[in-house]
N, CA, C and O atoms as a Maestro MAE file, in Angstrom:
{
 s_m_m2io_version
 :::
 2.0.0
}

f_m_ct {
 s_m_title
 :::
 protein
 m_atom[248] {
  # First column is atom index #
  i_m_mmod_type
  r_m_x_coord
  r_m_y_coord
  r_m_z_coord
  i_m_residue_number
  s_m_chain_name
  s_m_pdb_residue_name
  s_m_pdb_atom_name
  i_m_atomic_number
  :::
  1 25 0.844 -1.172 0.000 1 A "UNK " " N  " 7
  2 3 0.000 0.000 0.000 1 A "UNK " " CA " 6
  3 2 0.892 1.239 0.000 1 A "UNK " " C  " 6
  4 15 1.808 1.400 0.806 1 A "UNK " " O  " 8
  5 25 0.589 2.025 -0.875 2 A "UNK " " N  " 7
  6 3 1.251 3.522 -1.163 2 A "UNK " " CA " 6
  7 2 1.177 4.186 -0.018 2 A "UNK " " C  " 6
  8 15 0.489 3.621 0.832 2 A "UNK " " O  " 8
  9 25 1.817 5.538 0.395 3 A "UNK " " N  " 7
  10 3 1.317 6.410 1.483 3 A "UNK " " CA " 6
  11 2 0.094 7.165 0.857 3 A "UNK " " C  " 6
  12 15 -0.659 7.752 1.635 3 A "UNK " " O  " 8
  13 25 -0.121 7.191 -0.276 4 A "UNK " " N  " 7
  14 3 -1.004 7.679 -0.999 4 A "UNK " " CA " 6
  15 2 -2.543 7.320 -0.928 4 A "UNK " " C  " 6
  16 15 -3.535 8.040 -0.815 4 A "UNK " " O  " 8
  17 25 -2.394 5.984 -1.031 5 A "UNK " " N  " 7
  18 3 -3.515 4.907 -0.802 5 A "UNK " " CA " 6
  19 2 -4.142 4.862 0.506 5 A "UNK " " C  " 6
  20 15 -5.274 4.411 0.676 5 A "UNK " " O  " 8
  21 25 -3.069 5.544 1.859 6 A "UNK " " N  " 7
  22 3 -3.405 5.366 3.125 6 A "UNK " " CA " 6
  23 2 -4.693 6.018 3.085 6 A "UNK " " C  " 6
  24 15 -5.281 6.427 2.084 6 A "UNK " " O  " 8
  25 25 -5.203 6.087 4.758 7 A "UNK " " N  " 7
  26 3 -6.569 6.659 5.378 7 A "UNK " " CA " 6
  27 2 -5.677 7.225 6.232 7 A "UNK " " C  " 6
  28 15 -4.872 6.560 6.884 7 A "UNK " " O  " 8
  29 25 -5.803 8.946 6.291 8 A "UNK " " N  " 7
  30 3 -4.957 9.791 7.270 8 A "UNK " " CA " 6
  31 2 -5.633 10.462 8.184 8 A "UNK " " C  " 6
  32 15 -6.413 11.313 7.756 8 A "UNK " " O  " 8
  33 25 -5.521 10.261 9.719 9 A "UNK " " N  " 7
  34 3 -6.518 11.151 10.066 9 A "UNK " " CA " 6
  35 2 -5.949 12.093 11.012 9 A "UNK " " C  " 6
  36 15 -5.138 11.715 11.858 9 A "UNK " " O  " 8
  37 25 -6.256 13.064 10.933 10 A "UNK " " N  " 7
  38 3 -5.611 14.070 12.011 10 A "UNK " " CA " 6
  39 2 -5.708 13.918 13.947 10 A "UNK " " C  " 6
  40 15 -6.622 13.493 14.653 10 A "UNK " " O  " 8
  41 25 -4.811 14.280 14.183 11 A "UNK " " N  " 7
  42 3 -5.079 13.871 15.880 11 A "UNK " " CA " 6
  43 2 -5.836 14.622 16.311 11 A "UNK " " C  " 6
  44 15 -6.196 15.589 15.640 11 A "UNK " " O  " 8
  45 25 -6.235 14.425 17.391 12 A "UNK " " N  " 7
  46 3 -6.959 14.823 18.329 12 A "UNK " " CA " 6
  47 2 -6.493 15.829 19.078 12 A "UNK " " C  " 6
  48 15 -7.258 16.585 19.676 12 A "UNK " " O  " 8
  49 25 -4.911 15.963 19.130 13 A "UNK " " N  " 7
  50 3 -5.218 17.215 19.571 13 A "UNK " " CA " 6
  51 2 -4.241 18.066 18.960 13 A "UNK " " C  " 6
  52 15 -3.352 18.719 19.507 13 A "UNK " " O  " 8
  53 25 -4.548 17.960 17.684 14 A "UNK " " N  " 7
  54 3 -3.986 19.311 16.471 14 A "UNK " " CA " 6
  55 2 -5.222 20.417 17.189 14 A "UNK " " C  " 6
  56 15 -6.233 20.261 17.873 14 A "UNK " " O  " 8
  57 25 -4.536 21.500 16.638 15 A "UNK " " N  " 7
  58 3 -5.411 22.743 16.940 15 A "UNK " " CA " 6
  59 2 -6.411 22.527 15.817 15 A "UNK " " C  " 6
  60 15 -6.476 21.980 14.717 15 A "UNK " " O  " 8
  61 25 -7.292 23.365 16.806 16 A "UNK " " N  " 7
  62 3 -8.631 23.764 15.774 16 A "UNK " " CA " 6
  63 2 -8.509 24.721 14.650 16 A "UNK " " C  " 6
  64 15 -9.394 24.725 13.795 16 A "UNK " " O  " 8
  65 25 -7.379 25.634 14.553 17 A "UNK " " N  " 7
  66 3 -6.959 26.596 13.644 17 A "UNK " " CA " 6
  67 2 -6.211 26.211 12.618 17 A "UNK " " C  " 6
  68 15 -6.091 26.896 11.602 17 A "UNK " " O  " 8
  69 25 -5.589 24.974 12.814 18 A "UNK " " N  " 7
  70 3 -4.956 24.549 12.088 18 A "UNK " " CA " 6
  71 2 -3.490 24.922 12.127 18 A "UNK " " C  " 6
  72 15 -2.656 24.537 11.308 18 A "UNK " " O  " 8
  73 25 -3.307 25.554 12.957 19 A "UNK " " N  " 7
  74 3 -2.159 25.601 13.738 19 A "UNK " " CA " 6
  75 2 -0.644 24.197 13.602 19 A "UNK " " C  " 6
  76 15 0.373 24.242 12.911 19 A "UNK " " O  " 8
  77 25 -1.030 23.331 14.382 20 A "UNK " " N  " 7
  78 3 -0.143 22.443 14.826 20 A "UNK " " CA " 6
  79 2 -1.128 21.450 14.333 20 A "UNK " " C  " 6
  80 15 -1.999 21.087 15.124 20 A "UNK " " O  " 8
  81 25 -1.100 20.805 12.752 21 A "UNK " " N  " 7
  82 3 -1.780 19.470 12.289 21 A "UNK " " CA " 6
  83 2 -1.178 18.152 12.502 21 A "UNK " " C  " 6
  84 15 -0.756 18.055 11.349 21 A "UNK " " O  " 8
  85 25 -0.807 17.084 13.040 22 A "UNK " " N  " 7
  86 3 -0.184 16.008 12.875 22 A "UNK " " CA " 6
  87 2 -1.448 15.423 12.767 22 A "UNK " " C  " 6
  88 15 -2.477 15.555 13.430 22 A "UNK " " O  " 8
  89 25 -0.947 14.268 11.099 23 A "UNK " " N  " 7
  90 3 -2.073 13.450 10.592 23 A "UNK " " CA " 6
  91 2 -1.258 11.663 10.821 23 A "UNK " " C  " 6
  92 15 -0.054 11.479 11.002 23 A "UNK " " O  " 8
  93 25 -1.790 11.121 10.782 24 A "UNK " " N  " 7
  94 3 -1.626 9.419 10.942 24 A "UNK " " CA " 6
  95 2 -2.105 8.653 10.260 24 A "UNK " " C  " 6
  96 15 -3.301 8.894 10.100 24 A "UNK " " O  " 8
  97 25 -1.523 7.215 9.389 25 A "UNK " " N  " 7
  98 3 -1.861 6.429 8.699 25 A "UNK " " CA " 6
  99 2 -0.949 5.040 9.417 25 A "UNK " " C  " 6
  100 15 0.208 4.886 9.810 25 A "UNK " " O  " 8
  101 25 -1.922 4.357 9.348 26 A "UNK " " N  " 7
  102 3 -1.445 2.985 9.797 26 A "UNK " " CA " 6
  103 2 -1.286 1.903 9.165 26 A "UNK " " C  " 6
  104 15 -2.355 1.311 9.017 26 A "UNK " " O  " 8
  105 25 -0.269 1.308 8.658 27 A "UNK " " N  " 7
  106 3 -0.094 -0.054 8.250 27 A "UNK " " CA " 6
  107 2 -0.277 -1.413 9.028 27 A "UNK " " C  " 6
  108 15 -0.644 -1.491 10.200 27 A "UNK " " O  " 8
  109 25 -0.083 -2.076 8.513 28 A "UNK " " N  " 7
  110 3 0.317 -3.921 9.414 28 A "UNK " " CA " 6
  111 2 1.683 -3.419 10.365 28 A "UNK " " C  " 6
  112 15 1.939 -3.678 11.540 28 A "UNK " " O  " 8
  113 25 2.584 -2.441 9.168 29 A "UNK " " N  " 7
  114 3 3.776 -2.624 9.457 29 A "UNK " " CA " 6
  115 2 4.658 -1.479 10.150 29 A "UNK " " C  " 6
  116 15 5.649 -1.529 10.880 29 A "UNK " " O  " 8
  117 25 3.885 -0.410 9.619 30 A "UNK " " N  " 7
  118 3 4.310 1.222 9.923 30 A "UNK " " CA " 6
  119 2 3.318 1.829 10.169 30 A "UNK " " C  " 6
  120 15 2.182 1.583 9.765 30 A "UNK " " O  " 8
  121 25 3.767 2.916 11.050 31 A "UNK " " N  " 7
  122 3 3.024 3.804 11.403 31 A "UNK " " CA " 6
  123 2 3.343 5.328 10.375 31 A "UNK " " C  " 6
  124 15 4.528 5.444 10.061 31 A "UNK " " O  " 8
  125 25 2.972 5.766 10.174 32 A "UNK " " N  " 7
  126 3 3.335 7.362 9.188 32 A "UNK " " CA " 6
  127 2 2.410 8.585 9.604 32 A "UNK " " C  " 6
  128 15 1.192 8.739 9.704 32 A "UNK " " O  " 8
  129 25 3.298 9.222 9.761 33 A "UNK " " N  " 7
  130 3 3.395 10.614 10.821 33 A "UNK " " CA " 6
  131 2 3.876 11.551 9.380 33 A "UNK " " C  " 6
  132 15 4.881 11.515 8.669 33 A "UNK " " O  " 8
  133 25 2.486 12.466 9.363 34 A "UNK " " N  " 7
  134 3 2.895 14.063 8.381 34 A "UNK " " CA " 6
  135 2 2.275 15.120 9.096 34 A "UNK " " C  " 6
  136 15 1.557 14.986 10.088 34 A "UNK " " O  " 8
  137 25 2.679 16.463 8.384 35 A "UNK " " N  " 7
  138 3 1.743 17.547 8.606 35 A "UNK " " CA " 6
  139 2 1.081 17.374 7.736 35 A "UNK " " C  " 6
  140 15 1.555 17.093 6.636 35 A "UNK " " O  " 8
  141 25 -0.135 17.477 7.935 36 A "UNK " " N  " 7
  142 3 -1.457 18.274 6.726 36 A "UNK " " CA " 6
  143 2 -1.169 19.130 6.658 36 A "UNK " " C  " 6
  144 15 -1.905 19.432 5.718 36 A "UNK " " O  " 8
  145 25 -0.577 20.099 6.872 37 A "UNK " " N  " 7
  146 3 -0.378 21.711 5.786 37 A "UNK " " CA " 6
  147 2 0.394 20.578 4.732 37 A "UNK " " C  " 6
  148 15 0.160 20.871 3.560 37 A "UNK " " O  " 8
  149 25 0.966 19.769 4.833 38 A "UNK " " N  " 7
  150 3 2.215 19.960 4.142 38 A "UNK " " CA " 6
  151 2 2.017 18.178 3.012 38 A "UNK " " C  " 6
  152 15 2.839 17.435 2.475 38 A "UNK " " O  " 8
  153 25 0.967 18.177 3.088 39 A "UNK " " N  " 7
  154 3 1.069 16.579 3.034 39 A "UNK " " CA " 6
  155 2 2.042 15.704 1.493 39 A "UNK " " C  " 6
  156 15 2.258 14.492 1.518 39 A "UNK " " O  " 8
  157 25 2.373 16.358 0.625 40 A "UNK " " N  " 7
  158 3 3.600 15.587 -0.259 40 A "UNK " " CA " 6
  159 2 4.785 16.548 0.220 40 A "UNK " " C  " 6
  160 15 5.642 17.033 -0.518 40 A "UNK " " O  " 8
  161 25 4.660 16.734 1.658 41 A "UNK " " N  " 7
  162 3 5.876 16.895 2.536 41 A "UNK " " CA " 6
  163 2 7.050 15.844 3.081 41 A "UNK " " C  " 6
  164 15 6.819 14.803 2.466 41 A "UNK " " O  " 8
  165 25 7.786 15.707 3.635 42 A "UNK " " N  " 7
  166 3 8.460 15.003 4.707 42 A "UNK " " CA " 6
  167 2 7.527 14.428 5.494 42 A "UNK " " C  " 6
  168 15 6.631 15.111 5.989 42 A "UNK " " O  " 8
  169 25 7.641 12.888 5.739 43 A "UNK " " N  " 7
  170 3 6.909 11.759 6.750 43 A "UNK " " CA " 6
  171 2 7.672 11.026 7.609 43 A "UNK " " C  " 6
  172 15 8.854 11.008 7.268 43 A "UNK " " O  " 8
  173 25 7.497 10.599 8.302 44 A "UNK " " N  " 7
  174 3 7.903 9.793 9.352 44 A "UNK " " CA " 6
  175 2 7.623 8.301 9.108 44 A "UNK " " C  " 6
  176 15 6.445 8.089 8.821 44 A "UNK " " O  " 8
  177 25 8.339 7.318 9.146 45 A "UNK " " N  " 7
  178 3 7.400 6.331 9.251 45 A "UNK " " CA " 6
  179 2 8.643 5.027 10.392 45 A "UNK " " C  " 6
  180 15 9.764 4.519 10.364 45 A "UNK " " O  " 8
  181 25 7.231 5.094 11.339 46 A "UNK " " N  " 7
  182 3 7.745 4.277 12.287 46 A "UNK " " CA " 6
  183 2 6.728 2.545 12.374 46 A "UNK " " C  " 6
  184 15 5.659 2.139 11.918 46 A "UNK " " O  " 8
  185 25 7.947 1.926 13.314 47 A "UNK " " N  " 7
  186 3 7.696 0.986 13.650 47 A "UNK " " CA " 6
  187 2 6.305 0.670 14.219 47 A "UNK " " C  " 6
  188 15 5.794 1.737 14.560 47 A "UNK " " O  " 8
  189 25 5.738 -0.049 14.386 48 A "UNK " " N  " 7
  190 3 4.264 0.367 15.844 48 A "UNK " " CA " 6
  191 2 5.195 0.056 17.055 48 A "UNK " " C  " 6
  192 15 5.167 1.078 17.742 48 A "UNK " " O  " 8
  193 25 5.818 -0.652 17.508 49 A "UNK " " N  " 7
  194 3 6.796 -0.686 18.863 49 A "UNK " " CA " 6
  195 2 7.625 0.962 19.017 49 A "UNK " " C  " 6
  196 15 7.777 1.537 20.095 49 A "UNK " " O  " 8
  197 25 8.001 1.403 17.909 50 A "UNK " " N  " 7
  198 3 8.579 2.894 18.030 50 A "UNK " " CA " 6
  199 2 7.435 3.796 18.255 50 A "UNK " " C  " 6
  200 15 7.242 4.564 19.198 50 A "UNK " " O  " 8
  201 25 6.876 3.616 17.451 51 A "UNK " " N  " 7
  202 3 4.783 4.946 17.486 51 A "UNK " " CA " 6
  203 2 4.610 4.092 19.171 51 A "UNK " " C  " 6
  204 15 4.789 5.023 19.956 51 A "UNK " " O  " 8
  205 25 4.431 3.192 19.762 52 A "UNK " " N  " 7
  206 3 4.228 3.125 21.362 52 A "UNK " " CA " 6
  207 2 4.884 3.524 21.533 52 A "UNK " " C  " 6
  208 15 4.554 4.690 21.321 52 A "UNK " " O  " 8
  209 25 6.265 3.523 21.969 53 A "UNK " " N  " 7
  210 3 7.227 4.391 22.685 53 A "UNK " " CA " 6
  211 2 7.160 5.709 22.598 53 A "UNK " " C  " 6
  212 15 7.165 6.418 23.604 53 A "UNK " " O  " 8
  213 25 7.097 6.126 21.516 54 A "UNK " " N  " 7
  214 3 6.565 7.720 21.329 54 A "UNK " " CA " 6
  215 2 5.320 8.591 21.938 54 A "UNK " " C  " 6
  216 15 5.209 9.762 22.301 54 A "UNK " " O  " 8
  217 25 4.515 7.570 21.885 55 A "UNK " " N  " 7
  218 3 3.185 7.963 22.260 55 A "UNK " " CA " 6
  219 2 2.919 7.826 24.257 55 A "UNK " " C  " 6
  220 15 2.227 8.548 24.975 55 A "UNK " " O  " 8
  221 25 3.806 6.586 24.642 56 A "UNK " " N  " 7
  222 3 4.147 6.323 25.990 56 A "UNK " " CA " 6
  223 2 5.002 8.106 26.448 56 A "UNK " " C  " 6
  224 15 4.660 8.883 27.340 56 A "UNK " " O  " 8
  225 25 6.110 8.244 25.471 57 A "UNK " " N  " 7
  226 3 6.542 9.845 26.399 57 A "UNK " " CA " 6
  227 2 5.696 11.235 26.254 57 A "UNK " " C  " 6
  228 15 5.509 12.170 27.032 57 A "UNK " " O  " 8
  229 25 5.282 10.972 24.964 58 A "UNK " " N  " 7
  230 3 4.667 12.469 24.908 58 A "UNK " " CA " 6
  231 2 3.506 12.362 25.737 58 A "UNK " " C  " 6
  232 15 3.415 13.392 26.405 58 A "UNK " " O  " 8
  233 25 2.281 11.298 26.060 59 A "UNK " " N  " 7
  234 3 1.819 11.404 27.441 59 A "UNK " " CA " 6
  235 2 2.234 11.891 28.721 59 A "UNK " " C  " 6
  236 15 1.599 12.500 29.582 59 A "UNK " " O  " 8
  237 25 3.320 11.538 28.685 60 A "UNK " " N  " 7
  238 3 3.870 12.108 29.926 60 A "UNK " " CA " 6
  239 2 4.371 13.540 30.242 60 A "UNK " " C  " 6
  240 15 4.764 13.798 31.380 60 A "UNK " " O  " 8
  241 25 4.364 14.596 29.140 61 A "UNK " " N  " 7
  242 3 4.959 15.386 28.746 61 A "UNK " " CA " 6
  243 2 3.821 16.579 28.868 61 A "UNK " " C  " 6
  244 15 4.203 17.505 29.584 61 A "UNK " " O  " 8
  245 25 2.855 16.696 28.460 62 A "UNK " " N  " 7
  246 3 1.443 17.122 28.105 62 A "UNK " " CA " 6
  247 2 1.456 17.634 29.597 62 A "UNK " " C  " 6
  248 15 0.462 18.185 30.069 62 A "UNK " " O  " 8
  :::
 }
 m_bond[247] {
  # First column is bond index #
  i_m_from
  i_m_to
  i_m_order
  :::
  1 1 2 1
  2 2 3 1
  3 3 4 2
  4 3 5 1
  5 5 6 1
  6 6 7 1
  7 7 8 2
  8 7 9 1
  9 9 10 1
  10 10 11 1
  11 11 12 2
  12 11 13 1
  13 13 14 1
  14 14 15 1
  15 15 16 2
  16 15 17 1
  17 17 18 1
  18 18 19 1
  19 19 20 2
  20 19 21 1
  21 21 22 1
  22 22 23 1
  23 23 24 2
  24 23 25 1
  25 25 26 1
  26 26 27 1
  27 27 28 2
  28 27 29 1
  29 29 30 1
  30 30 31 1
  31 31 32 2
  32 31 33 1
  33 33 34 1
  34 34 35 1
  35 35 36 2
  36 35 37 1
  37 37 38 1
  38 38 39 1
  39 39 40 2
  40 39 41 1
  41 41 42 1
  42 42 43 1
  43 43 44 2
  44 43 45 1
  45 45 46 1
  46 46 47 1
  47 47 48 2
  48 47 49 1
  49 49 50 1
  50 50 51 1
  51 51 52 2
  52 51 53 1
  53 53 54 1
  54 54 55 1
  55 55 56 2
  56 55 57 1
  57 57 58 1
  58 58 59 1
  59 59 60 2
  60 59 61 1
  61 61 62 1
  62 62 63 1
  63 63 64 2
  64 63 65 1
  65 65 66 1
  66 66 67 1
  67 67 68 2
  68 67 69 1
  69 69 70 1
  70 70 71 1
  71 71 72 2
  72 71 73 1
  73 73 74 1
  74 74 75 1
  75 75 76 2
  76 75 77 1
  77 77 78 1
  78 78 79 1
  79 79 80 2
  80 79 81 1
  81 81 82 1
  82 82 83 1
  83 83 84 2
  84 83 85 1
  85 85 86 1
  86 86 87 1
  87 87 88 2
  88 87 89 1
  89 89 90 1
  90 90 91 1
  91 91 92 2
  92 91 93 1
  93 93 94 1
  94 94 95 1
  95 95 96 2
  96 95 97 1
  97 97 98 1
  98 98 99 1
  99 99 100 2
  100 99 101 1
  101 101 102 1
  102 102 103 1
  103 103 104 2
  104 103 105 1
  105 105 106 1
  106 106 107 1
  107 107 108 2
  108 107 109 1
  109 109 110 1
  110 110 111 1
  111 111 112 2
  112 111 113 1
  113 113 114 1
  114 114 115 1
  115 115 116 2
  116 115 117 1
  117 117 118 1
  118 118 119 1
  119 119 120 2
  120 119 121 1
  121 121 122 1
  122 122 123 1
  123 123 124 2
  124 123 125 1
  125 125 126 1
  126 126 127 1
  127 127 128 2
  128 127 129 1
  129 129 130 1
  130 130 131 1
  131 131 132 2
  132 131 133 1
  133 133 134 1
  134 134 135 1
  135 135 136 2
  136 135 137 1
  137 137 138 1
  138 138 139 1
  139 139 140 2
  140 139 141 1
  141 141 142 1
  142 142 143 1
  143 143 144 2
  144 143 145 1
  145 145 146 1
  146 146 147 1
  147 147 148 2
  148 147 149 1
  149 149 150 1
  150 150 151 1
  151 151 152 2
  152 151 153 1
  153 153 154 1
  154 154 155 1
  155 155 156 2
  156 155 157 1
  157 157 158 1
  158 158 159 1
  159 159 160 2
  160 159 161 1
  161 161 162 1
  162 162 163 1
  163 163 164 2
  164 163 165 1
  165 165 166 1
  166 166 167 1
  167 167 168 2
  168 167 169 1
  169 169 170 1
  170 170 171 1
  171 171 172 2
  172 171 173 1
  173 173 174 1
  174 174 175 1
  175 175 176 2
  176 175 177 1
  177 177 178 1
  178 178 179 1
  179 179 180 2
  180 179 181 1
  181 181 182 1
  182 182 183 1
  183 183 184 2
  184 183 185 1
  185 185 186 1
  186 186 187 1
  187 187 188 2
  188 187 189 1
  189 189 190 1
  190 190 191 1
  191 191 192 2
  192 191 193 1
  193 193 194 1
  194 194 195 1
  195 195 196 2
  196 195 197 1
  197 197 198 1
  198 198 199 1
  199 199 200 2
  200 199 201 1
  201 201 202 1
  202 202 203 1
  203 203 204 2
  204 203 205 1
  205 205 206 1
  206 206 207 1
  207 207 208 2
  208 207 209 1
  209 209 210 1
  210 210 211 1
  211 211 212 2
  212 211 213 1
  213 213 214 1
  214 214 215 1
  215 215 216 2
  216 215 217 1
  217 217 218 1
  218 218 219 1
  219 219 220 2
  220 219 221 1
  221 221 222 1
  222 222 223 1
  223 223 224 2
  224 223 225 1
  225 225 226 1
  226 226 227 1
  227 227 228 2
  228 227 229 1
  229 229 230 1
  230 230 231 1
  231 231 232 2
  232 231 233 1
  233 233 234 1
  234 234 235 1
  235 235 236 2
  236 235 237 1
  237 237 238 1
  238 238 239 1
  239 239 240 2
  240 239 241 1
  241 241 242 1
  242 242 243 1
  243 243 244 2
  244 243 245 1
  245 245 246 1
  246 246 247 1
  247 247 248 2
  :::
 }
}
């Protein structure tokens, strides 16, 4: 599956202004992290054991 092909959805807690967008698409295998301003921008694409670990600190952080 393309990143193209994905289903991206914005988080929950991007601003309402559109401010700070981080969008998400999930594979079997990867996780993929963009901005929506920016989307045939620069992506991320992590492990799901790396996207938990990530998601385990920035909880804590908030």
């Amino acid at each position: 599956m393309s990143t193209t092909e994905m289903v991206w959805f914005k988080s929950s807690h991007s601003g309402s202004e559109g401010a700070s967008c981080v969008e998400v698409a999930t594979s079997p295998i990867t996780v993929h992290v963009r901005d929506s301003k920016e989307i045939q921008g620069p992506r991320l694409a992590l492990s799901p054991a790396s996207w938990t670990g990530f998601i385990s600190y920035a909880a804590t952080q908030a």
